[in-house]
C-alpha positions as CSV (number, residue, x, y, z in Angstrom):
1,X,-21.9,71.3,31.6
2,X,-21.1,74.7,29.3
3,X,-18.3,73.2,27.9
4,X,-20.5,70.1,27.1
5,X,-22.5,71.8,25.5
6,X,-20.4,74.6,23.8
7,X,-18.2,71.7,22.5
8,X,-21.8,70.1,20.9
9,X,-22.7,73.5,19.0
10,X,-19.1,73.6,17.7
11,X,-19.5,70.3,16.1
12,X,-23.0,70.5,15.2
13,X,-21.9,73.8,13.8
14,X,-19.3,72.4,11.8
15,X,-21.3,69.8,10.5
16,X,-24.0,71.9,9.1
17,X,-20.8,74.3,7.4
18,X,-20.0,71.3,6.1
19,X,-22.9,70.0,4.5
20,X,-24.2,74.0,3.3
21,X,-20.5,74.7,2.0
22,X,-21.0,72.1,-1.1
23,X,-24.7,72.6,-1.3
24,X,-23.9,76.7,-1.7
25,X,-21.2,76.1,-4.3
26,X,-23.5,74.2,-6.3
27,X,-26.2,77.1,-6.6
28,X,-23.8,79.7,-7.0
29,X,-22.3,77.4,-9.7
30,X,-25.8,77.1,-11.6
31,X,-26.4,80.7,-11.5
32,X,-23.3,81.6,-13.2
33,X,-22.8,81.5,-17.2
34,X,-20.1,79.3,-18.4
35,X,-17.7,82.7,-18.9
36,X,-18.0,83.9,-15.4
37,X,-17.8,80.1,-13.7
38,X,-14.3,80.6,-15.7
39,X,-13.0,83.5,-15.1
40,X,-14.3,84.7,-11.8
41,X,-13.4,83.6,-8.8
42,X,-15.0,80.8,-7.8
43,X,-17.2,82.3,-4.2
44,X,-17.9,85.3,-6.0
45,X,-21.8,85.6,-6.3
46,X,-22.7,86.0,-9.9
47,X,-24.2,89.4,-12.0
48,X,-27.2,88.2,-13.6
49,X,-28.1,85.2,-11.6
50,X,-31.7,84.4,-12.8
51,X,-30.7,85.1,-16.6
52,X,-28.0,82.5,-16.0
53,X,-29.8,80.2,-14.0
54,X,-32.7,79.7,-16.6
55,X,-30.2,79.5,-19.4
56,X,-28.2,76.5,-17.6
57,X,-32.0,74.7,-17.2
58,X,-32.7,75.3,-20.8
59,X,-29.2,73.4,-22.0
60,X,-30.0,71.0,-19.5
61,X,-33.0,70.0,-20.1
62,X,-33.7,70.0,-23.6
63,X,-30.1,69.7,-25.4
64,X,-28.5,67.0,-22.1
65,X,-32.0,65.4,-22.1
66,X,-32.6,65.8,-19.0
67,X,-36.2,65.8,-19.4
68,X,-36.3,62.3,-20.2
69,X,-34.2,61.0,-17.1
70,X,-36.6,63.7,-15.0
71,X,-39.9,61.5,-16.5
72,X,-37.8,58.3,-16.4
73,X,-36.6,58.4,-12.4
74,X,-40.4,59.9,-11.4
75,X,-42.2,56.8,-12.8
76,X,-39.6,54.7,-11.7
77,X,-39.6,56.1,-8.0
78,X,-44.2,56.3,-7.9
79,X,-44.3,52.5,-9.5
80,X,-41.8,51.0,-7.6
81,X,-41.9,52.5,-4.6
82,X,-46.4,51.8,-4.4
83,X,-45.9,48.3,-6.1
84,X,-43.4,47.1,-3.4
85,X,-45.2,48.2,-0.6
86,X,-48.5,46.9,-1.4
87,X,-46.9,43.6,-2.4
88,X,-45.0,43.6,1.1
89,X,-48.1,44.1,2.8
90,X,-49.5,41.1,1.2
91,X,-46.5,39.3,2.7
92,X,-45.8,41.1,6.3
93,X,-49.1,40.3,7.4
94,X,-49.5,36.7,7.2
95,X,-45.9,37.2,8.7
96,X,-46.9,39.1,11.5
97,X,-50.3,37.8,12.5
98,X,-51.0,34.5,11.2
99,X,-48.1,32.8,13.2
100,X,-47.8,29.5,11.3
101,X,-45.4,27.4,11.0
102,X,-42.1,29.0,9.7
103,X,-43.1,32.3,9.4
104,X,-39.9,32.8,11.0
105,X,-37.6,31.4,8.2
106,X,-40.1,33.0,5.8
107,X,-39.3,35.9,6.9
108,X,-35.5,35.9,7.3
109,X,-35.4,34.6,3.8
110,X,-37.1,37.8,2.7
111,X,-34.3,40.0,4.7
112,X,-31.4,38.2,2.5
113,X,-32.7,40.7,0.1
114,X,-31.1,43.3,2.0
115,X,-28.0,41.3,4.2
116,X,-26.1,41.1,0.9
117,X,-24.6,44.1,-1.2
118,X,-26.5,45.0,-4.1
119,X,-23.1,44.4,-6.0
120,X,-23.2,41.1,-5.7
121,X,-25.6,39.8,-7.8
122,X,-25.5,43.1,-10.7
123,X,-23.3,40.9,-13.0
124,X,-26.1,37.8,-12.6
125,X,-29.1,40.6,-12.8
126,X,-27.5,41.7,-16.0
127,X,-27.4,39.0,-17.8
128,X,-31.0,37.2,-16.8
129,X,-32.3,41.0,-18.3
130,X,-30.7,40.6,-21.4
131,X,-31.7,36.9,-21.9
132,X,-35.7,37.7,-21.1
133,X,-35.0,41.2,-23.3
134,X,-35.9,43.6,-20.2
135,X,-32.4,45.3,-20.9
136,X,-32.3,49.0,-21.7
137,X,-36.6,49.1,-21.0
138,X,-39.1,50.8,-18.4
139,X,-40.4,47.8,-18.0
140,X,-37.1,46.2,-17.0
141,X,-36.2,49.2,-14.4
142,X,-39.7,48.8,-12.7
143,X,-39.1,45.2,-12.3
144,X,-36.1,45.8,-10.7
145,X,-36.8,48.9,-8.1
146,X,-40.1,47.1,-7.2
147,X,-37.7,43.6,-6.0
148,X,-35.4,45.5,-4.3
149,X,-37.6,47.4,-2.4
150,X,-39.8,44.6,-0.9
151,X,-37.3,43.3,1.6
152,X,-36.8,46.4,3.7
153,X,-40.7,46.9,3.5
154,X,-41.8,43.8,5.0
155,X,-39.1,44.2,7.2
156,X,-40.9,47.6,8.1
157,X,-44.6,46.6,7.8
158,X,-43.9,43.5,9.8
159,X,-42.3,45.5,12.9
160,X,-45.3,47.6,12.8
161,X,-48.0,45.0,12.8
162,X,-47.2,43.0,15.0
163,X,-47.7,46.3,17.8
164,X,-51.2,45.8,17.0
165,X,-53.5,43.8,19.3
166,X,-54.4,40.8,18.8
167,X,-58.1,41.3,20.3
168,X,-58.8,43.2,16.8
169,X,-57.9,39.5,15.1
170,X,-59.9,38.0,17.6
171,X,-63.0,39.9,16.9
172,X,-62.8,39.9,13.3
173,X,-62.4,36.0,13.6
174,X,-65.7,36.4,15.7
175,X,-67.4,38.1,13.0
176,X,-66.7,35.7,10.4
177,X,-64.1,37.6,8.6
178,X,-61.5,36.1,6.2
179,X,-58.0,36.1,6.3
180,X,-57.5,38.4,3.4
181,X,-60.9,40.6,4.9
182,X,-58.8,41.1,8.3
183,X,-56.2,42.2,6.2
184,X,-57.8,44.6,3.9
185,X,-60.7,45.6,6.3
186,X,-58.6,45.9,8.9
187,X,-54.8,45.6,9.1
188,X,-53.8,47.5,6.2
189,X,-56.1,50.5,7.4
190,X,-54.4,50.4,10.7
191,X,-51.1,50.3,9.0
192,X,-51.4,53.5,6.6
193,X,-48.8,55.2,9.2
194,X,-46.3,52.6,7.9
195,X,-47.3,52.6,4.6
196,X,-46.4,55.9,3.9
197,X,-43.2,55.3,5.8
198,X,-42.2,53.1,3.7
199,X,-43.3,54.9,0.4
200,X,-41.7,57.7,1.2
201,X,-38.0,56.0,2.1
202,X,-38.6,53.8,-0.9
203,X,-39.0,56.4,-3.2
204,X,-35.7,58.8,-1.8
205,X,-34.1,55.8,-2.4
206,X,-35.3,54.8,-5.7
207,X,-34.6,58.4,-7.1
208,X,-31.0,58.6,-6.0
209,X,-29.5,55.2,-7.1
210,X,-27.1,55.1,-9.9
211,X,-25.6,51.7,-9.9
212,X,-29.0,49.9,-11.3
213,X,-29.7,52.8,-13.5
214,X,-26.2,52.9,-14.9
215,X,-26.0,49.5,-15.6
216,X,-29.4,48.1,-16.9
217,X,-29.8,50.7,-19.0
218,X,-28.0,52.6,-22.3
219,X,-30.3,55.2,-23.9
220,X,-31.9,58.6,-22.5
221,X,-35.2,56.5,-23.1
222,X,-34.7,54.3,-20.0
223,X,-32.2,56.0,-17.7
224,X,-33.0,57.6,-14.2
225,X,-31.7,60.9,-13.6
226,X,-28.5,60.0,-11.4
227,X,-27.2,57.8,-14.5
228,X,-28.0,60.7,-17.1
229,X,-26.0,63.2,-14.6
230,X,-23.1,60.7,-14.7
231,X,-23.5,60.3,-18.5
232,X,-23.4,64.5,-19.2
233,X,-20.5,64.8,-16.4
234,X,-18.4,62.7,-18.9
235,X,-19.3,64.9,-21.9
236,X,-16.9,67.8,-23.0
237,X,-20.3,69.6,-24.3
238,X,-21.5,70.8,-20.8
239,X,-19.6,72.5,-18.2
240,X,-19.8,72.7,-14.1
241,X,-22.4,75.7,-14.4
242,X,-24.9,73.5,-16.6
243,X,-24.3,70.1,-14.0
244,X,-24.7,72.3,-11.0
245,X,-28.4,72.8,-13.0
246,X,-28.9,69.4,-13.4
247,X,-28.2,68.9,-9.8
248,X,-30.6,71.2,-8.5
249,X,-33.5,69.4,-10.5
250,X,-32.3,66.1,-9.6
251,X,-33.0,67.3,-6.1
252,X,-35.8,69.2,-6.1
253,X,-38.2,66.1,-5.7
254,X,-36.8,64.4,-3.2
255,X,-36.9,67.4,-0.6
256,X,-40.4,68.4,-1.8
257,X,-41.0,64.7,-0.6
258,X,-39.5,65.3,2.3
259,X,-40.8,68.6,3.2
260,X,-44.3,67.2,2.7
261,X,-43.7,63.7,4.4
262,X,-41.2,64.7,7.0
263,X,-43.4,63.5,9.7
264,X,-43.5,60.1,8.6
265,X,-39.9,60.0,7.8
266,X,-39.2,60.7,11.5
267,X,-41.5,58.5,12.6
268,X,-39.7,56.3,9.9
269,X,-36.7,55.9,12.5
270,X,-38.8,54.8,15.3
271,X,-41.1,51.9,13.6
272,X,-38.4,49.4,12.8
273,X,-36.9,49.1,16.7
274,X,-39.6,47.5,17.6
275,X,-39.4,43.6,18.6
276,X,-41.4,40.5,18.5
């Protein structure tokens, strides 16, 4: 039993070393100027860490632009990640509740969303957006985040309404209540748990792609922050300390989210094992 559990703190020691060691190098790296990231050894904490520190943010964000894929990814991540889960609401209850005939298929049709690689169907995305002109605009990126998302959503929603009793259907049915009054007087209150379950996964996930925002997009106008990290990593203009910067405020949202919404992302875990 010691040894059991000995052998689990060495590993989960070793897992957190593993996951700090990067994350450390990466501060240190963004509070060092470009001279000492180049000639000091690389673990060595720097002099004048603050001075440094707001000088790498300053390069980053106003000469690399970073302001604009900051802005870009935030109204990305709100839009798409709200607009999808309302819209999978409207489509997880009738799912869920209704029970008519083929809800079933319905609903697996939905999932192929998510049973196929995002790759797949990039090269077919790509060129549908540059026929309808939604290339390279916010409009475009929107569009895109707020599809993608709905699968996983009603996937999410669905699991959690159907753990509500049907007596509360029953009753509203009693009352006279509509369809769509059950479901907005009723069933989406119930479901705000869930909702902000899936808000807050939707918008992690949202803020750290790179392939969409790489892609369908070309100009600091339109591009989400992962893409405009890529696109400065590839310049000769910025160097490891002012990256490690950009880093750190690509970050910095999604563990605010997470720090604020923590509870729901745990309880995240739980919603979708549940069965019909």
């Amino acid at each position: 039993m010691r040894f059991r559990r000995a052998a689990s703190y060495m590993i989960l020691t070793f897992l957190c070393a593993a996951w700090i060691g990067p994350f450390y190098a990466t501060v240190i790296a963004a509070l060092k100027t470009n001279r000492e990231f180049a000639t000091s050894p690389f673990w060595v904490p720097p002099v004048s860490p603050i001075d440094s520190l707001v000088e790498n943010l300053r390069t980053a964000w106003v000469d690399g632009s970073v302001q604009h894929y900051f802005f870009n990814s935030l109204i990305y991540a709100c839009v798409g990640s709200v607009a999808a889960t309302l819209v999978a609401s409207l489509a997880a209850f009738p799912i869920a509740r209704l029970k008519f005939r083929g809800s079933s298929f319905v609903f697996y049709l939905i999932m192929c969303g998510t049973f196929f690689p995002f790759q797949m169907y990039i090269i077919p995305l790509l060129q549908l957006w540059i026929k309808l002109n939604l290339y390279n605009t916010n409009l475009g990126m929107q569009l895109v985040y707020t599809a993608i998302c709905i699968p996983f959503v009603v996937f999410l929603l669905r699991n959690y309404l159907i753990t509500i009793p049907s007596d509360l259907q029953d009753a509203a049915r009693i009352d006279g209540l509509s369809y769509f009054g059950m479901y907005w007087r009723i069933f989406l209150p119930l479901s705000l748990p869930a909702i902000a379950v899936g808000i807050t996964f939707q918008f992690i996930w949202i803020w750290n792609d790179l392939l969409f925002g790489l892609v369908l997009t070309s100009s600091p106008t339109t591009r989400n922050i992962m893409a405009g990290i890529t696109t400065l990593s590839g310049s000769i203009s910025y160097t490891y300390a002012t990256l490690s910067a950009v880093s750190l405020i690509a970050a910095t949202p999604t563990i605010v989210v997470f720090i604020l919404l923590q509870r729901y992302v745990t309880r995240g875990i739980l919603l979708g094992a549940v069965k019909k």
